[in-house]
Backbone as ProteinMPNN parsed JSONL, in Angstrom:
{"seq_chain_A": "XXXXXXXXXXXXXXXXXXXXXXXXXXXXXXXXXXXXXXXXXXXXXXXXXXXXXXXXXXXXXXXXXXXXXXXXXXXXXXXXXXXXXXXXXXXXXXXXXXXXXXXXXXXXXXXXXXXXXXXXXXXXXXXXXXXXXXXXXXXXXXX", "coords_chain_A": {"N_chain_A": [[-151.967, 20.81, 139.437], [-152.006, 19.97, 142.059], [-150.083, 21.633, 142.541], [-150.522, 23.959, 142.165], [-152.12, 24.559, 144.149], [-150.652, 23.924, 146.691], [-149.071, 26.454, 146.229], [-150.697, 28.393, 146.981], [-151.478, 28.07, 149.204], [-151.012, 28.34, 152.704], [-148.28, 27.781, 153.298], [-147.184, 28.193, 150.796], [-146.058, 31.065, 148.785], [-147.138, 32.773, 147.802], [-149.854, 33.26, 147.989], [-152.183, 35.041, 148.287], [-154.572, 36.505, 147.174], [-155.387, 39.37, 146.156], [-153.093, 39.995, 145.138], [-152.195, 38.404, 143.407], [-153.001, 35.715, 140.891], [-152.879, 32.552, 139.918], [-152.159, 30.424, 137.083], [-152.935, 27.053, 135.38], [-151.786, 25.585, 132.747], [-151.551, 27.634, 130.625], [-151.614, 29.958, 128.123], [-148.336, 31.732, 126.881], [-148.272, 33.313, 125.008], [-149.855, 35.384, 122.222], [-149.956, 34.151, 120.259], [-148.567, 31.813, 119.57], [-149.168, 29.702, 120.955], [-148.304, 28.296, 122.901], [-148.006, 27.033, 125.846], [-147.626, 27.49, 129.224], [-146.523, 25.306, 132.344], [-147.638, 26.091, 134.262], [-148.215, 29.116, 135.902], [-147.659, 32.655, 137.685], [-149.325, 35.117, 138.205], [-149.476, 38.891, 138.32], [-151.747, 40.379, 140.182], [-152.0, 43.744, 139.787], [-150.178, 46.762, 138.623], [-147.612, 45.497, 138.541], [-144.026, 45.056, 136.975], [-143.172, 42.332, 136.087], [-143.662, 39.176, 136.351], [-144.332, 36.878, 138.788], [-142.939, 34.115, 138.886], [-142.603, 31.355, 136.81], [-143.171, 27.975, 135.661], [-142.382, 24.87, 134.995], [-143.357, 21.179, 134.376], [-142.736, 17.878, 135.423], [-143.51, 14.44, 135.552], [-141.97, 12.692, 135.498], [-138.773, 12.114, 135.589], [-136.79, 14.826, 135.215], [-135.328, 16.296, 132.357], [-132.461, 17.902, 130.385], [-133.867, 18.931, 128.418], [-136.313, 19.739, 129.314], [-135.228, 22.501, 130.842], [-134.436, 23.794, 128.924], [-136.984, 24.137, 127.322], [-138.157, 25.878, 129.597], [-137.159, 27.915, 129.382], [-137.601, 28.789, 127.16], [-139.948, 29.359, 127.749], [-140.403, 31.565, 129.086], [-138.735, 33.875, 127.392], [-140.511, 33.577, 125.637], [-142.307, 35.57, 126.696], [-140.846, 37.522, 127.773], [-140.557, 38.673, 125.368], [-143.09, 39.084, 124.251], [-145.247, 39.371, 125.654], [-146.796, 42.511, 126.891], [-147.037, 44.387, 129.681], [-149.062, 45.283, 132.218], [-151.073, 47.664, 131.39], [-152.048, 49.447, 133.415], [-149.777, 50.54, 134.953], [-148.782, 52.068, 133.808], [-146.784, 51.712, 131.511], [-144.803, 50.448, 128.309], [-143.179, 48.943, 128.398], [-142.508, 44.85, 128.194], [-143.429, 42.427, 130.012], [-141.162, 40.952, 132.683], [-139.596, 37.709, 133.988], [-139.239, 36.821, 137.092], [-138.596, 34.135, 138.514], [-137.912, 30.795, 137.537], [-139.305, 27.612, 137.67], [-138.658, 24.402, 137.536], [-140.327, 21.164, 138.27], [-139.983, 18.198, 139.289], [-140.138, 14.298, 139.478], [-137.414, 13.676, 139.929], [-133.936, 15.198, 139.224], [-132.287, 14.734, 136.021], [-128.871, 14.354, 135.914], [-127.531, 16.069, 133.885], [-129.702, 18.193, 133.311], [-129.344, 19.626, 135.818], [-126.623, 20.356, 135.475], [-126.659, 21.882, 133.229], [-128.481, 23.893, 134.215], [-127.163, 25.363, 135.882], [-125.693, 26.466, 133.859], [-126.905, 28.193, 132.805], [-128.294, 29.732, 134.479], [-126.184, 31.468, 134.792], [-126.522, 33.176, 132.044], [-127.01, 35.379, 130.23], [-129.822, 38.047, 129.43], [-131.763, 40.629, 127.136], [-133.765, 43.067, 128.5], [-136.39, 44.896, 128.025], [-134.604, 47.01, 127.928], [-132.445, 46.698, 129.879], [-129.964, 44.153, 131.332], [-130.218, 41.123, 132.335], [-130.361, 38.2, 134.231], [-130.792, 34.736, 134.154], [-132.696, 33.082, 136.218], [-133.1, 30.122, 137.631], [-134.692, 27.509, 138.758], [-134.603, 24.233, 140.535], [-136.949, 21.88, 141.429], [-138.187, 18.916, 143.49], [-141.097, 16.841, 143.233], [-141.313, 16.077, 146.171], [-140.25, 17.939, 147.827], [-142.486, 19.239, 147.873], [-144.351, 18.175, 149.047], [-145.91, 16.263, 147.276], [-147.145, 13.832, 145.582], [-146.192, 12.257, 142.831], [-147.673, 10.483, 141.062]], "CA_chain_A": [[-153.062, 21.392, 140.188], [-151.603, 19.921, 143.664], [-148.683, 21.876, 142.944], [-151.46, 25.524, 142.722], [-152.82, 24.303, 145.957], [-150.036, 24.366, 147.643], [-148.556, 27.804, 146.6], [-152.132, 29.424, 147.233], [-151.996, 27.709, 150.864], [-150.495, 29.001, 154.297], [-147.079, 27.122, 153.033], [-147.035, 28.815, 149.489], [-146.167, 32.365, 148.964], [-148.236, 33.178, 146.241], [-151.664, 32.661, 148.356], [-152.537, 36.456, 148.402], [-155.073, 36.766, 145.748], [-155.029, 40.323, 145.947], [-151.598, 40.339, 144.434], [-151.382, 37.211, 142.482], [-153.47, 35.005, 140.237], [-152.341, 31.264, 139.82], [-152.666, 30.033, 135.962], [-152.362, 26.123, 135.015], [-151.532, 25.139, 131.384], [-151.143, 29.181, 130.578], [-151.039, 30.27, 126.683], [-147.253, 32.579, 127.82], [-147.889, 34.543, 124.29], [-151.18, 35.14, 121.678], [-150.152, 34.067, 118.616], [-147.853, 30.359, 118.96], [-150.263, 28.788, 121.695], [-147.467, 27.388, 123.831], [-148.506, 27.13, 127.53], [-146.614, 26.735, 130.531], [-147.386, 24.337, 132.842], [-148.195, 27.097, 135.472], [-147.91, 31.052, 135.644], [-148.079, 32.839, 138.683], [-149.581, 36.04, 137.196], [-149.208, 39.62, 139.096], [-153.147, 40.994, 139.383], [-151.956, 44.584, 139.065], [-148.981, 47.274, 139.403], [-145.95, 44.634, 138.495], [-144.006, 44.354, 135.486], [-142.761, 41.432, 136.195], [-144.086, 38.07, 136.6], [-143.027, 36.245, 139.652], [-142.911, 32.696, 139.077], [-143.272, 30.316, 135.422], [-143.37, 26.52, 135.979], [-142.308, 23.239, 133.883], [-143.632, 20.073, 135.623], [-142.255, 16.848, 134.778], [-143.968, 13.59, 136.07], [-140.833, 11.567, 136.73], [-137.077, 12.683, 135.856], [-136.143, 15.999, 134.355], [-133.99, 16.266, 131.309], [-132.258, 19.161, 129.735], [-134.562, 19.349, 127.328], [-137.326, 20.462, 130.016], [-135.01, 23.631, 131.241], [-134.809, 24.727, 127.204], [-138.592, 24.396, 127.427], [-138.617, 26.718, 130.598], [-136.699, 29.499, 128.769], [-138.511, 28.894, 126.085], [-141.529, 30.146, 127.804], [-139.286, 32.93, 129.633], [-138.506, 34.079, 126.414], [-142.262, 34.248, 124.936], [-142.696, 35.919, 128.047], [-140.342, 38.623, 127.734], [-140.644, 39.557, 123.9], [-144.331, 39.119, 123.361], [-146.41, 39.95, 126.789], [-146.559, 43.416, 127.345], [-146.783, 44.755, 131.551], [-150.267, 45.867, 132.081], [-151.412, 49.418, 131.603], [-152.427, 50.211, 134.764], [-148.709, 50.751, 135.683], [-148.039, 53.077, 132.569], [-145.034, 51.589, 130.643], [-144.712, 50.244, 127.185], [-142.767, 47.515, 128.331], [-142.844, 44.05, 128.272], [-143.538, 41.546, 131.291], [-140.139, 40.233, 132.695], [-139.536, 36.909, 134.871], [-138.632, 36.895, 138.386], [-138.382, 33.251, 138.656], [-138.54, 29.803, 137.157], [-138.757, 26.34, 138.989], [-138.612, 22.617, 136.615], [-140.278, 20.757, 139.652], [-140.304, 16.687, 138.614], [-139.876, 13.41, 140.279], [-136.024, 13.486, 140.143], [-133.257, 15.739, 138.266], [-130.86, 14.102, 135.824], [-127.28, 15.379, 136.364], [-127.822, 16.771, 132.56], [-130.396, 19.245, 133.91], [-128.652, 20.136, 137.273], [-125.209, 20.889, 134.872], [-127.438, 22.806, 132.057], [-129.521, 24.96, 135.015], [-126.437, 26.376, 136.801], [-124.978, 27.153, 132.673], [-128.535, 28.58, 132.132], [-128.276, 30.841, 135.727], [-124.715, 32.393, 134.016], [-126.05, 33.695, 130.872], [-127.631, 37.635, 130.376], [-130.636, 37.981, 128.124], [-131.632, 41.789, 127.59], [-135.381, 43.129, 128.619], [-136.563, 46.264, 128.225], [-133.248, 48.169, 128.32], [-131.428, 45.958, 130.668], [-129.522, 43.053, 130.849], [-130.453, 40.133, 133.626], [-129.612, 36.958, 134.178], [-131.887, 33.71, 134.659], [-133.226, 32.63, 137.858], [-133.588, 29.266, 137.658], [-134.234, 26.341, 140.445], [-134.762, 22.905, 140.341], [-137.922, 21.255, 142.702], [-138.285, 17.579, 143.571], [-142.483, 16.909, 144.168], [-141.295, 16.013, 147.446], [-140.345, 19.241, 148.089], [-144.257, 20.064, 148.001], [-145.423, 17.093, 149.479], [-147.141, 15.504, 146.65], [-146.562, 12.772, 145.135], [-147.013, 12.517, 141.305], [-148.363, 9.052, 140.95]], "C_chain_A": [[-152.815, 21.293, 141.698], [-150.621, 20.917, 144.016], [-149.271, 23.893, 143.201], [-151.91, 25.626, 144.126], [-152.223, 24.767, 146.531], [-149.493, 25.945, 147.781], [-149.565, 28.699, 147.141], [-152.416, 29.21, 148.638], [-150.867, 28.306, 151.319], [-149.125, 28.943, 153.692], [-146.609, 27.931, 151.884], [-146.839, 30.342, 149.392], [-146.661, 33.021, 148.183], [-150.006, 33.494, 146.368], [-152.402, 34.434, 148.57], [-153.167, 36.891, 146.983], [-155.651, 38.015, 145.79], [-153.817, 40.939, 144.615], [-151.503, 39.18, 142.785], [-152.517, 36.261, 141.418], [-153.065, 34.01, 139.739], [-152.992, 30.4, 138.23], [-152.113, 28.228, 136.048], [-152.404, 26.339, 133.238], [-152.02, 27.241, 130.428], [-150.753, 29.699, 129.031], [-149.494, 32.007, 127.349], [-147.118, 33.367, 126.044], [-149.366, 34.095, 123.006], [-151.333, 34.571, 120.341], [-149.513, 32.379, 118.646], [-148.942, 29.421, 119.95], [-148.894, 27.9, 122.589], [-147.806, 28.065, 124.889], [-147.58, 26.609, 128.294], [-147.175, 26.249, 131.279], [-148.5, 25.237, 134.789], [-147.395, 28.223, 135.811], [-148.54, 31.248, 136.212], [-148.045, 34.094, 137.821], [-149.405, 37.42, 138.514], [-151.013, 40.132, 138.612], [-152.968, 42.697, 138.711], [-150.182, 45.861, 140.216], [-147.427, 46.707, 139.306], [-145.543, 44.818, 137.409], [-143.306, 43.435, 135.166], [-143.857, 40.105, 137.03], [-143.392, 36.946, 137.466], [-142.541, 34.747, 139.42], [-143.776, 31.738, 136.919], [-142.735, 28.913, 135.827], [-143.304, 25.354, 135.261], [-142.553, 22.246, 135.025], [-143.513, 18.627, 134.423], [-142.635, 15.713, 135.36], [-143.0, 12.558, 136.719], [-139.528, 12.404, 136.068], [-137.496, 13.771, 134.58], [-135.266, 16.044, 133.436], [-133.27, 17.709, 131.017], [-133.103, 20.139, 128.945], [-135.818, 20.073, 127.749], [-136.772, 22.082, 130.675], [-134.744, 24.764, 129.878], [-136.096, 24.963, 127.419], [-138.849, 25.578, 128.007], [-138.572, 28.099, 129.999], [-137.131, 29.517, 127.624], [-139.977, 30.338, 126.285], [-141.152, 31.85, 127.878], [-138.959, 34.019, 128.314], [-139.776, 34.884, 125.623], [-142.603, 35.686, 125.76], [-142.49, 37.762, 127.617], [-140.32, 39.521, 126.496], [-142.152, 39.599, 123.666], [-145.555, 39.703, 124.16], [-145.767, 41.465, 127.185], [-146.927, 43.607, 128.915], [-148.453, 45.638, 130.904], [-150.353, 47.578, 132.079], [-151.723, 50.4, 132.734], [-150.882, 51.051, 135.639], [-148.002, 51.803, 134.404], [-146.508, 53.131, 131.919], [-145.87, 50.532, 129.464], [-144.054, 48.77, 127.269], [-142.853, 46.016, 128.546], [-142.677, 43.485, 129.91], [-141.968, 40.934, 131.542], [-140.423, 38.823, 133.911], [-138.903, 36.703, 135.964], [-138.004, 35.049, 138.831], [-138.771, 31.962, 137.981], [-138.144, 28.369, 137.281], [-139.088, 24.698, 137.187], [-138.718, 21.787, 137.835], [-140.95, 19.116, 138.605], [-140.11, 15.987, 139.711], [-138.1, 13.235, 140.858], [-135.703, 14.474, 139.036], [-132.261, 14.71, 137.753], [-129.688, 14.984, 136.005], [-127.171, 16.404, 134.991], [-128.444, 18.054, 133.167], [-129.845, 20.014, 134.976], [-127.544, 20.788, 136.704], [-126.031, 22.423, 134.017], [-128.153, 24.202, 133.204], [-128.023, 25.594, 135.561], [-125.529, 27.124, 135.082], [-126.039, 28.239, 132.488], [-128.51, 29.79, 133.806], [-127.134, 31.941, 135.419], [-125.102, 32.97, 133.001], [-127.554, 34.794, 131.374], [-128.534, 37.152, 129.13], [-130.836, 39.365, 128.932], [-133.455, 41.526, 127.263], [-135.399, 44.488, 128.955], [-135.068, 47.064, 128.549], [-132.028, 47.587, 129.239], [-131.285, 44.563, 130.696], [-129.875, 42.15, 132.246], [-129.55, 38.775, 133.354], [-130.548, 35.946, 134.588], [-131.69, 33.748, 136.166], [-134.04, 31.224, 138.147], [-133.416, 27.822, 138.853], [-134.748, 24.721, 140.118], [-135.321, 22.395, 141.658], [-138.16, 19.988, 142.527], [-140.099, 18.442, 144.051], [-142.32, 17.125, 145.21], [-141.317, 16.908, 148.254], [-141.867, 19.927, 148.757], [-144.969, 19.524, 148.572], [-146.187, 16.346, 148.902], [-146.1, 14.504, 146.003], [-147.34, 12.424, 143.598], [-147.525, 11.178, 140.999], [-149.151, 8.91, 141.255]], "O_chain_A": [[-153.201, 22.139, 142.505], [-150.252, 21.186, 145.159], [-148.787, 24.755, 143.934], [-152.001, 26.555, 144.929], [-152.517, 25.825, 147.088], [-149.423, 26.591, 148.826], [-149.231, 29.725, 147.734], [-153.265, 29.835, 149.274], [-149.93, 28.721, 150.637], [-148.639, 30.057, 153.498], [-145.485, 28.408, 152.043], [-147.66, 30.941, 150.086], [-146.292, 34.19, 148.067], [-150.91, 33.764, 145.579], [-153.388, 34.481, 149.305], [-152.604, 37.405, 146.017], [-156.795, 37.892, 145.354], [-153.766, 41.79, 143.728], [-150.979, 39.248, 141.673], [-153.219, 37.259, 141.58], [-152.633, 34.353, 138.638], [-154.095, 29.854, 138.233], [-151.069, 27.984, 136.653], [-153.048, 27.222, 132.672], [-152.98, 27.505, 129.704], [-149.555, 29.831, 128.781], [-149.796, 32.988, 128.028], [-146.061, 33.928, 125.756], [-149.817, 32.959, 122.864], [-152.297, 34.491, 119.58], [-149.956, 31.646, 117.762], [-149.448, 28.415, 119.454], [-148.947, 26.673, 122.672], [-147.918, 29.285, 125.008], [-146.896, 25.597, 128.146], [-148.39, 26.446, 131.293], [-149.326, 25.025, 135.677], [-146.175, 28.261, 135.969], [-149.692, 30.816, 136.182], [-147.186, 34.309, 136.966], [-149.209, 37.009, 139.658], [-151.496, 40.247, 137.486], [-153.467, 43.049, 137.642], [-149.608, 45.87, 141.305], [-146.401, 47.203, 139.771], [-146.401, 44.823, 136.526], [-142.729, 43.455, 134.079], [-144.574, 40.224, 138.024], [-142.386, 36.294, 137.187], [-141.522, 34.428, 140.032], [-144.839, 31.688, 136.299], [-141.656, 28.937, 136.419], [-144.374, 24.855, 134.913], [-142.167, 22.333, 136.191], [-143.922, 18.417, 133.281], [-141.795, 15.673, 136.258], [-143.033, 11.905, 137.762], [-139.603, 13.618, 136.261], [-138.148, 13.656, 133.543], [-134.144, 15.748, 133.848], [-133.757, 18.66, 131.627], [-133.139, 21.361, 128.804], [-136.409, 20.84, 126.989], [-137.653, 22.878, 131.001], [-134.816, 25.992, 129.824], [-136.389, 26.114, 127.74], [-139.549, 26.408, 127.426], [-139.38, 29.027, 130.008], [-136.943, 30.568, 127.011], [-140.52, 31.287, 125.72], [-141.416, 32.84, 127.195], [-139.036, 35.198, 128.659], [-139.982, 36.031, 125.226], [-143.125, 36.683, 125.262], [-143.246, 38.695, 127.347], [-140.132, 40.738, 126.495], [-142.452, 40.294, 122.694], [-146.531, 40.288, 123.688], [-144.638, 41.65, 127.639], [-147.155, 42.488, 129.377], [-148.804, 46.213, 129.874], [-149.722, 48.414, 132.727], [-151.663, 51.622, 132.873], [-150.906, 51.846, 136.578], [-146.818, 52.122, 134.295], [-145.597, 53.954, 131.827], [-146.986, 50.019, 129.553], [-144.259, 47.788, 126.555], [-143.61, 45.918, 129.511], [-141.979, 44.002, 130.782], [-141.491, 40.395, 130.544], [-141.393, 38.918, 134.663], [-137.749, 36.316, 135.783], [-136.953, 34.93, 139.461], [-139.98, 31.867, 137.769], [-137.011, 27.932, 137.079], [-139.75, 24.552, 136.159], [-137.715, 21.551, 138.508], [-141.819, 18.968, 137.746], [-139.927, 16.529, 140.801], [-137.723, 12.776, 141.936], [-136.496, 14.76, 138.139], [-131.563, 13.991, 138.469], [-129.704, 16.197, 136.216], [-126.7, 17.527, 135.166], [-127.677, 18.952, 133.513], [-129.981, 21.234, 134.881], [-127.264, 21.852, 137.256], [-125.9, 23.622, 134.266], [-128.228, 25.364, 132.803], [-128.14, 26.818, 135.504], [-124.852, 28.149, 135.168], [-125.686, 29.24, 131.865], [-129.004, 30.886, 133.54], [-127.224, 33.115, 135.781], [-124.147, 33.594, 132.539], [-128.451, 34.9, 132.211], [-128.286, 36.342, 128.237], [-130.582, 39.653, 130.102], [-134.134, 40.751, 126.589], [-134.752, 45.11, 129.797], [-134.802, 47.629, 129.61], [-130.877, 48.024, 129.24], [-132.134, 43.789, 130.256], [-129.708, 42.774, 133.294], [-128.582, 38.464, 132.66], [-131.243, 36.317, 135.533], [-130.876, 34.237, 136.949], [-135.152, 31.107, 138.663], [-132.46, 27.361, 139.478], [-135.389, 24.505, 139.089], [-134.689, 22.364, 142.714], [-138.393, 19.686, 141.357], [-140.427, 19.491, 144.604], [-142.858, 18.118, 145.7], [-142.062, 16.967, 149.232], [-142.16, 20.709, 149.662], [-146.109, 19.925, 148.811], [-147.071, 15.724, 149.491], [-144.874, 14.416, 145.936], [-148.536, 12.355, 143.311], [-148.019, 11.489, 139.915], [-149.659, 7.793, 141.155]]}, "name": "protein", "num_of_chains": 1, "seq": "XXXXXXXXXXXXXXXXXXXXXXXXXXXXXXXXXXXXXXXXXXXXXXXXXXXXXXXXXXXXXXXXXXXXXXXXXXXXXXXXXXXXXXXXXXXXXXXXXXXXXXXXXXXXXXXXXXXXXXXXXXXXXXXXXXXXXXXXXXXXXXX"}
């Protein structure tokens, strides 16, 4: 919730609630109930979703950047792109951060394997976009 604050403030680039809508704990498809820990939503006109969010209280594992593309995944096969923009196709992901107290070197190795590989969406092929955030980064402090 410190970590919505901040993107919705001066500092954050997300704070244009015109454009954007800031979800915590986020069902990312209607039928398995898995939520991400925060989904920056587009209000209208996108078909892409800029920003999905794993938050980890103290060190990051591997097993939290599977999670991410996990969601990424739900994301891209199960949410369709709103109607207002007249396509059929699904929502894609512009970005997605694993922001914890520390990274293990596991995670840091796994995220730059996980930035190399192509998944296909709607007709074309991409490639992750994934980053790795210390709290500190944000100024908060998870404790």
């Amino acid at each position: 919730d410190e970590l919505q604050t901040y993107l919705q403030g001066p500092a954050g680039k997300f704070g244009d609630k015109k454009k954007f809508q800031i979800h915590t704990k986020q069902p990312v498809d209607a039928t398995s109930h898995i939520e991400a820990d925060l989904i920056v939503m587009p209000k209208k006109g996108s078909s892409s979703i800029p920003l999905v969010v794993e938050c980890k209280r103290d060190e990051s594992r591997p097993l939290d950047a599977y999670q991410l593309v996990m969601y990424w995944h739900a994301i891209t096969n199960c949410i369709k792109a709103s109607k207002a923009i007249k396509t059929n196709d699904f929502y894609d992901v512009d970005e997605g951060w694993v922001v914890a107290l520390k990274h293990s070197a596991g995670i840091q190795n796994l995220v730059k394997r996980l930035n190399d590989t192509e998944y296909a969406i709607n007709g074309k092929v991409k490639k992750f976009n994934i980053k790795l955030f210390k709290w500190s980064d944000f100024g908060i402090s998870p404790k």
